[in-house]
N, C-alpha and C positions, 0 to 999 in steps of 0.2 A: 620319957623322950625316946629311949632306944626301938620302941616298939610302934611310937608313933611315927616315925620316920618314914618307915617304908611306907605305912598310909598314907602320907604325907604324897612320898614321890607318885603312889599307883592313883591318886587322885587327881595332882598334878598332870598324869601322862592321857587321864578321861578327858579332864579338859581340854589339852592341848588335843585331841583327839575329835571332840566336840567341836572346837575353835574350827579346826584344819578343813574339818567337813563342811562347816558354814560358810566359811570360804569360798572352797571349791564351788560348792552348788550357787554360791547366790552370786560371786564374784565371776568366776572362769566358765559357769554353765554358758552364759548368755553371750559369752565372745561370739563371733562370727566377724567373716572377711568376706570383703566382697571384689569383687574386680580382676580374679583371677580366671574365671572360668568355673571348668571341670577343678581346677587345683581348689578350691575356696575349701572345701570342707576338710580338705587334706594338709592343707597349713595352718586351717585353723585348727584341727586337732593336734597340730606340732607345736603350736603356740601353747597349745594348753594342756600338753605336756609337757614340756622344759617349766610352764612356772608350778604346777605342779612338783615333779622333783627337786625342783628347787627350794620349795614353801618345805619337804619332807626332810630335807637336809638341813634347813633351820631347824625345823622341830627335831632331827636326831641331835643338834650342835645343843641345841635348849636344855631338851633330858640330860646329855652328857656332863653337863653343868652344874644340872640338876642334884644329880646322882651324886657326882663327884662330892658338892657343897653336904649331903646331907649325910652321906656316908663318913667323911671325913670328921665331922662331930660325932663320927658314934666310936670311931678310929681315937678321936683325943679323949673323951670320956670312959 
């Protein structure tokens, strides 16, 4: 168990890695605004960065969790 842990988390963190990028490309790729003008590609690229760092601070809030949970059975064991 002590040594499967960390594989544990650094496979966890693929995934969540994996997930984040499927995301991004298939969900936030294809945003676009219209109606603004000249501004459209310029808020759309602000939109789709704030959910972006936001999706990335869940994922840091996730691992933190993460870690915390699996580390601490290696801490009681």
């Amino acid at each position: 168990m002590r040594n499967n842990s960390i594989f544990i988390f650094i496979f966890s963190m693929w995934i969540l890695l994996l997930l984040g990028g499927g995301v991004v490309v298939i969900v936030l790729g294809p945003i676009t605004i219209t109606g603004y003008g000249e501004l459209n590609s310029i808020i759309a690229s602000g939109i789709k960065a704030v959910i972006a760092i936001i999706l990335v601070v869940i994922w840091i809030f996730i691992l933190l969790k993460m870690k915390n949970r699996i580390f601490q059975k290696q801490i009681q064991s």
